[in-house]
DSSP file (Angstrom, degrees, kcal/mol; ACC not computed):
  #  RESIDUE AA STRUCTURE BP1 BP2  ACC     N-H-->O    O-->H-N    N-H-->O    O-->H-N    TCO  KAPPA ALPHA  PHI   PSI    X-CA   Y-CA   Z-CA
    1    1 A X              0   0    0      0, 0.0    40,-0.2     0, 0.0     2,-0.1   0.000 360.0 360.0 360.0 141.3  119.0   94.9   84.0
    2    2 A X    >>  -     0   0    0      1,-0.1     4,-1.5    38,-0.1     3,-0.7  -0.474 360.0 -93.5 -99.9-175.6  116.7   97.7   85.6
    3    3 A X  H 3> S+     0   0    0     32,-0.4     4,-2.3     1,-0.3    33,-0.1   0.620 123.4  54.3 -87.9 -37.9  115.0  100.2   83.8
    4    4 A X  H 3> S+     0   0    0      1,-0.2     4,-1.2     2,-0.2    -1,-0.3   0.561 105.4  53.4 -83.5   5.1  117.7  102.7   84.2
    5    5 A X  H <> S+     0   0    0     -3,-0.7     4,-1.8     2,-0.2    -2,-0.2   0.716 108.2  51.3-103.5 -60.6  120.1  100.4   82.9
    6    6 A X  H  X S+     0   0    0     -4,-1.5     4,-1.2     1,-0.2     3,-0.2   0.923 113.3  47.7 -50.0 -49.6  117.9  100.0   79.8
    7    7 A X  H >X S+     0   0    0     -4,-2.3     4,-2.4     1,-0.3     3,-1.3   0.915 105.8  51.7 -43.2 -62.4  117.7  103.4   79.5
    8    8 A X  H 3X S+     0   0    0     -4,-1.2     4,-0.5     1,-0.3    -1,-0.3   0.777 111.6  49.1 -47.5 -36.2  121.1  104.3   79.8
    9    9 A X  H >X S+     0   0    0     -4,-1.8     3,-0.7     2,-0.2     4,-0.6   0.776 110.8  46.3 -89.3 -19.3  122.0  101.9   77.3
   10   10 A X  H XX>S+     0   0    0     -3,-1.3     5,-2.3    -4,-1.2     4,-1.7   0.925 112.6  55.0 -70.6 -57.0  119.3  103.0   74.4
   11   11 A X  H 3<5S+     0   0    0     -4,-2.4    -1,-0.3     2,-0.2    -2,-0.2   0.553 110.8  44.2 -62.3 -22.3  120.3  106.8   75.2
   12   12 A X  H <<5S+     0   0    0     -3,-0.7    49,-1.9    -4,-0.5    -1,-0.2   0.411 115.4  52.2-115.5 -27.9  124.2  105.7   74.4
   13   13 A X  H <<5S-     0   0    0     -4,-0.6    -2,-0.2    -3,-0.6    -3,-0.2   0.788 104.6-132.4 -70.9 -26.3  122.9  103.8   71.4
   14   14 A X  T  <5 +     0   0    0     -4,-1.7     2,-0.2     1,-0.3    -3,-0.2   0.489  57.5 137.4  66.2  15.9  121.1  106.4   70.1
   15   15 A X      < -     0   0    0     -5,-2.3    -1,-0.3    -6,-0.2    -2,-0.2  -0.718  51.5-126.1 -97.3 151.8  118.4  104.7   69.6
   16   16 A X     >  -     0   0    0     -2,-0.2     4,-1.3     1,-0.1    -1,-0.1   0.083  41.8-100.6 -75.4-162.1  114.5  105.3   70.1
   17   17 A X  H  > S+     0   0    0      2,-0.2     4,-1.8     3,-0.1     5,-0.3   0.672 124.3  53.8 -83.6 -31.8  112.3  102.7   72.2
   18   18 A X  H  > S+     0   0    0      2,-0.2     4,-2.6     1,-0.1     3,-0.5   0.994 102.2  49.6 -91.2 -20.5  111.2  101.5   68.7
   19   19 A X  H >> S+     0   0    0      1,-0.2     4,-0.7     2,-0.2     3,-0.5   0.996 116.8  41.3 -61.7 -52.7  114.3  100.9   67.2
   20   20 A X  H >X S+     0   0    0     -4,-1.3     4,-1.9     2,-0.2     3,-0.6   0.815 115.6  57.1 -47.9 -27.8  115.6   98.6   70.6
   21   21 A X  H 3<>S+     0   0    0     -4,-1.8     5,-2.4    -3,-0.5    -1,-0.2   0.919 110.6  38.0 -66.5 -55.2  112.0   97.2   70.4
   22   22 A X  H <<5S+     0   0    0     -4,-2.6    -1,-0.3    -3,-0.5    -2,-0.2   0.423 110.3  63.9 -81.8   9.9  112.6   96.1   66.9
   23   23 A X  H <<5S+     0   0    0     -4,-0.7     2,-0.5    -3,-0.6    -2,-0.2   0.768 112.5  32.5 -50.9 -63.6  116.1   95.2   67.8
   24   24 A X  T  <5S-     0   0    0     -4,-1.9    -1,-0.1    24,-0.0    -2,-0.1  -0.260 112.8-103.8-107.9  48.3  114.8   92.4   70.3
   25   25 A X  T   5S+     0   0    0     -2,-0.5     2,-0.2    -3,-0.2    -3,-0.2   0.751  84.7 108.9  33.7  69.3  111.8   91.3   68.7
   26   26 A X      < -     0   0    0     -5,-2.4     2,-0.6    -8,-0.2    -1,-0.1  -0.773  68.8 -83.6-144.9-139.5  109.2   93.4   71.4
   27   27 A X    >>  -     0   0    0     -2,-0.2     3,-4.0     1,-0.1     4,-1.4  -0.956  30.3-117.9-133.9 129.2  106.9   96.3   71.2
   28   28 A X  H 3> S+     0   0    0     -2,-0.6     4,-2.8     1,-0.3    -1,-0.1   0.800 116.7  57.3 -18.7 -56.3  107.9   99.8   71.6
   29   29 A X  H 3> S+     0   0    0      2,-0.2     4,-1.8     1,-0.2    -1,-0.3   0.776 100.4  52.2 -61.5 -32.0  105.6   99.7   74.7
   30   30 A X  H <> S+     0   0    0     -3,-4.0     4,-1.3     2,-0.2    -1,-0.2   0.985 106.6  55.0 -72.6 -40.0  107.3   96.9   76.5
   31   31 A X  H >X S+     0   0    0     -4,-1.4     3,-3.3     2,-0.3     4,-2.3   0.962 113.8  44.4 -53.0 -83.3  110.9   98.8   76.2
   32   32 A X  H 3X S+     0   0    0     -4,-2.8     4,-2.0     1,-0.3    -1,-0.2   0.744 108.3  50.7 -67.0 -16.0  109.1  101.9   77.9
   33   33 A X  H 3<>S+     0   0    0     -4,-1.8     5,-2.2     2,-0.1     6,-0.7   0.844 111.8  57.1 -82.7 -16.4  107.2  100.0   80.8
   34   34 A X  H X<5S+     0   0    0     -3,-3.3     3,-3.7    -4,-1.3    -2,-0.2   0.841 105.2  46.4 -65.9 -63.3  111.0   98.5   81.3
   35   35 A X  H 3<5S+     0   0    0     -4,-2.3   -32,-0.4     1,-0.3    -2,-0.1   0.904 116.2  46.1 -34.9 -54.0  112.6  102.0   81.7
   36   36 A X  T 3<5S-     0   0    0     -4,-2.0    -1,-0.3     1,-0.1    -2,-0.2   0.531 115.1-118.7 -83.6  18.1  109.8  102.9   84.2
   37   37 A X  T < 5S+     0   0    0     -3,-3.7    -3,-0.2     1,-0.1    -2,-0.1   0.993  78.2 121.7  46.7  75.4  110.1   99.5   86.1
   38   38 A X  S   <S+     0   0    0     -5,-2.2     2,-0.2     1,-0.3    -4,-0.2   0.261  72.3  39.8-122.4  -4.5  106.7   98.4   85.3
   39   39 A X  S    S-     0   0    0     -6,-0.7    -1,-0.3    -8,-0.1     2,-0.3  -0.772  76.5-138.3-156.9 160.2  107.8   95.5   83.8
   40   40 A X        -     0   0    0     -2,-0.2     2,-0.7    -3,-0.1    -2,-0.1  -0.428  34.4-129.1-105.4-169.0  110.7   93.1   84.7
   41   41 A X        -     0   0    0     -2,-0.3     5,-0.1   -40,-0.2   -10,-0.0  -0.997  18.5-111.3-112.4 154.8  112.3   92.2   81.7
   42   42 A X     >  -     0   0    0     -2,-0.7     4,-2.7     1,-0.1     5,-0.2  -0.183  18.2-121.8 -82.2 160.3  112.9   88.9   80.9
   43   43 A X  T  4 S+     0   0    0      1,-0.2    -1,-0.1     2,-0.2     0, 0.0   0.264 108.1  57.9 -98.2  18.1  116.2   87.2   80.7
   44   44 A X  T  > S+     0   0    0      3,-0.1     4,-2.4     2,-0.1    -1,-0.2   0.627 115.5  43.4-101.9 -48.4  116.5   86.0   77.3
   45   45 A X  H  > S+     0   0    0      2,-0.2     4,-3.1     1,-0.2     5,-0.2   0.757 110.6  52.8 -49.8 -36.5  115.9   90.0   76.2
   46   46 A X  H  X S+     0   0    0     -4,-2.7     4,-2.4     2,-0.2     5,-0.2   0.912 111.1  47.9 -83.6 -17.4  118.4   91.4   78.9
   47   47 A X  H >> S+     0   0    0     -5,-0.2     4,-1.7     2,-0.2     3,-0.8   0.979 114.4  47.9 -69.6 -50.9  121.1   88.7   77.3
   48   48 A X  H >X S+     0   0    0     -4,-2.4     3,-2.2     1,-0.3     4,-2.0   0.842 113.5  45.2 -27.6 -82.8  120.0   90.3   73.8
   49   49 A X  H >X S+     0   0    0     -4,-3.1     4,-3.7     1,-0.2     3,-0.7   0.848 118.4  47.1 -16.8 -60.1  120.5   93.9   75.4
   50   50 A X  H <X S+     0   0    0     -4,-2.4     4,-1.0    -3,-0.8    -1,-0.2   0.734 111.5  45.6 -68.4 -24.1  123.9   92.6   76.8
   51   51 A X  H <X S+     0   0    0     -3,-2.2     4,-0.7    -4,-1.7    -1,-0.3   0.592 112.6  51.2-115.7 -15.2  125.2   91.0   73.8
   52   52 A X  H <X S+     0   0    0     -4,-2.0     4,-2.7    -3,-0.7    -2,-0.2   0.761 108.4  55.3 -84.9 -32.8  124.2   94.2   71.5
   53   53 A X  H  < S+     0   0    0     -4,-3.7    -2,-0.2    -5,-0.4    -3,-0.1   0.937 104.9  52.5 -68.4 -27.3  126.0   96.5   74.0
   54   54 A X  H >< S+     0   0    0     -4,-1.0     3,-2.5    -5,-0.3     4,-0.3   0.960 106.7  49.1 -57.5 -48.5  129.0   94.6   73.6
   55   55 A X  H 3< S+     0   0    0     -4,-0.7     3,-0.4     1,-0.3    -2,-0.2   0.973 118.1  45.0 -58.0 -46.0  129.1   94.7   69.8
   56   56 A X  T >< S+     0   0    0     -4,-2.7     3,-0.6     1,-0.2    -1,-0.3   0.043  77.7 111.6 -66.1  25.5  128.6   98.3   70.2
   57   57 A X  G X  S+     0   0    0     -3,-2.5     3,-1.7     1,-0.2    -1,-0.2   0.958  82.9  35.8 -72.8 -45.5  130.9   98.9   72.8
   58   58 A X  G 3  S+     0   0    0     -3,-0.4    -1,-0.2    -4,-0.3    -2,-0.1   0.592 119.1  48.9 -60.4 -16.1  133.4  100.9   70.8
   59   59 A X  G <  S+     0   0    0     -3,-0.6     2,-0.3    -4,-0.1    -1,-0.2   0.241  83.2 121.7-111.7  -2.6  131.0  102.6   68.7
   60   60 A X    <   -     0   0    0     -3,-1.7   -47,-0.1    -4,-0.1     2,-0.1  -0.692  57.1-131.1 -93.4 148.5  128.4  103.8   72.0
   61   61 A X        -     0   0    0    -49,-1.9     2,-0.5    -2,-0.3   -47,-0.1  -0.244  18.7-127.6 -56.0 132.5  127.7  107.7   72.3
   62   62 A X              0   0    0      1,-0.1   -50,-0.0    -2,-0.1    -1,-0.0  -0.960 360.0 360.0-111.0 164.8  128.1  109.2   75.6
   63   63 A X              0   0    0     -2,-0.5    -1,-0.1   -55,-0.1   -51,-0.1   0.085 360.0 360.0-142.5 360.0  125.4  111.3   77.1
């Protein structure tokens, strides 16, 4: 997942960087050095990401 990816999906959740943070067990701060591709994010987090957007699929916001 890239950073805009993360984004997009947070922004659709309606959730801040700390709720997805506390979502996936990380810190507020790691979520926003992912948005600004500072950070890769790891691939046990991007299945997490992947596997909450799915539950929410019916239920995500568009923006």
């Amino acid at each position: 997942m890239t950073g805009k990816e993360i984004r997009a999906l947070r922004r659709k959740l309606d959730w801040t960087q700390v709720a997805m943070a506390e979502a996936i067990g990380v810190t507020s701060n790691t979520v926003a050095r992912w948005e600004r591709g500072e950070m890769a994010i790891s691939e046990p987090a991007a299945r997490l990401l992947k596997k909450i957007a799915a539950e929410h699929k019916d239920g995500l916001k568009e923006h």
